[in-house]
N, C-alpha and C positions, 0 to 999 in steps of 0.2 A: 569747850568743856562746860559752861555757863549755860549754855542750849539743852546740854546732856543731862545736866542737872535738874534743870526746868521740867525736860520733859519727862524724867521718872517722878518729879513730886506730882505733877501732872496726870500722870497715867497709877498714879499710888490715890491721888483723892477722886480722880472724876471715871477711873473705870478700873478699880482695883478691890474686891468685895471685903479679902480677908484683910488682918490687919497682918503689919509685919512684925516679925518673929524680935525684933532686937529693937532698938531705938534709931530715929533717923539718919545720925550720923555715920552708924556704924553700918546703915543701911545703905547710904549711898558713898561711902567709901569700900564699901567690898561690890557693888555695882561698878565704882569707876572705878575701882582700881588707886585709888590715890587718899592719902591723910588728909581728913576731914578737916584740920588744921588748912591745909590748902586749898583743898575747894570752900570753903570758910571765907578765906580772905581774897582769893579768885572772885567768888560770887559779889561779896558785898562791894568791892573795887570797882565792879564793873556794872553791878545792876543798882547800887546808893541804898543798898537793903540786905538784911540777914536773910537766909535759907531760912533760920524759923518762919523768920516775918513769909515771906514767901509761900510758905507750907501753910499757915496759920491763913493767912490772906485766900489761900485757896479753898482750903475747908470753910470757909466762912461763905468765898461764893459757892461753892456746891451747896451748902445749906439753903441759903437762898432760891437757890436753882428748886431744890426739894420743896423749900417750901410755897414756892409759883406754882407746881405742879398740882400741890393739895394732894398728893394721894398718901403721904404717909404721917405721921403726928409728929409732934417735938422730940415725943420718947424713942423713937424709928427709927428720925432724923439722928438725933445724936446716940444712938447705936450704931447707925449704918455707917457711921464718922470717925468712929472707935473711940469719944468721948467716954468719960469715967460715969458722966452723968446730965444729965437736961441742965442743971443748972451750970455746971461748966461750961457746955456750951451757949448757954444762953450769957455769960460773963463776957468771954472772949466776942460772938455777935456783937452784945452791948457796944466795947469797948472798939471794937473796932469798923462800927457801921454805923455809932450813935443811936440805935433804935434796939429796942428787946425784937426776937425772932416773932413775937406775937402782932406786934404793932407792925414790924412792917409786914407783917401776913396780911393785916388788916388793911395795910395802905396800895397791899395792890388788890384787895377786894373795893377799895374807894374806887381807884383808877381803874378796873374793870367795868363798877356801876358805872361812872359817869363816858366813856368811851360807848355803852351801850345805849344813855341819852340823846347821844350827839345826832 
């Protein structure tokens, strides 16, 4: 069930365009079939972490992901994320990678220059 889980949040941030129609829980308790109450306590027993955090943790690497690529802006990025706004997601990055989305944009243009020194 913990798998099941993983891989709809999974395939909802890293290959899913639209956003979904209800909120998460109610998202993946009418996917699995089961009160979100128990995959809730399922999940976090078994993996030492919330479904938010999990969800959150992944939109955060997809950002990241977007933003290595360079092809689209902040504003892109956290539309294409279903964020409220650039600064939302730029809170949540902050908080949970220690760097604004800008800076570590910047830090893999460092480690690009200097890999192209070498």
């Amino acid at each position: 069930m913990v798998e099941k889980i993983k891989t709809l949040i999974i395939e909802l941030v890293h290959y899913n365009e639209d956003q979904i129609r209800t909120n998460l829980s109610d998202y993946l308790s009418e996917k699995l079939d089961h009160n979100y109450t128990y995959l809730s306590n399922l999940f976090s027993e078994i993996k030492g972490t919330s479904i938010e955090k999990f969800y959150l943790w992944n939109k955060i690497e997809r950002a990241k992901e977007l933003l290595i690529y360079d092809e689209l802006s902040l504003t892109e990025i956290a539309c294409k994320l279903h964020y409220s706004s650039v600064a939302h997601l730029s809170n949540q990055f902050k908080k949970m990678t220690g760097l604004t989305p800008s800076h570590f944009k910047n830090l893999k243009n460092i480690n690009r220059r200097a890999l192209g020194n070498a």
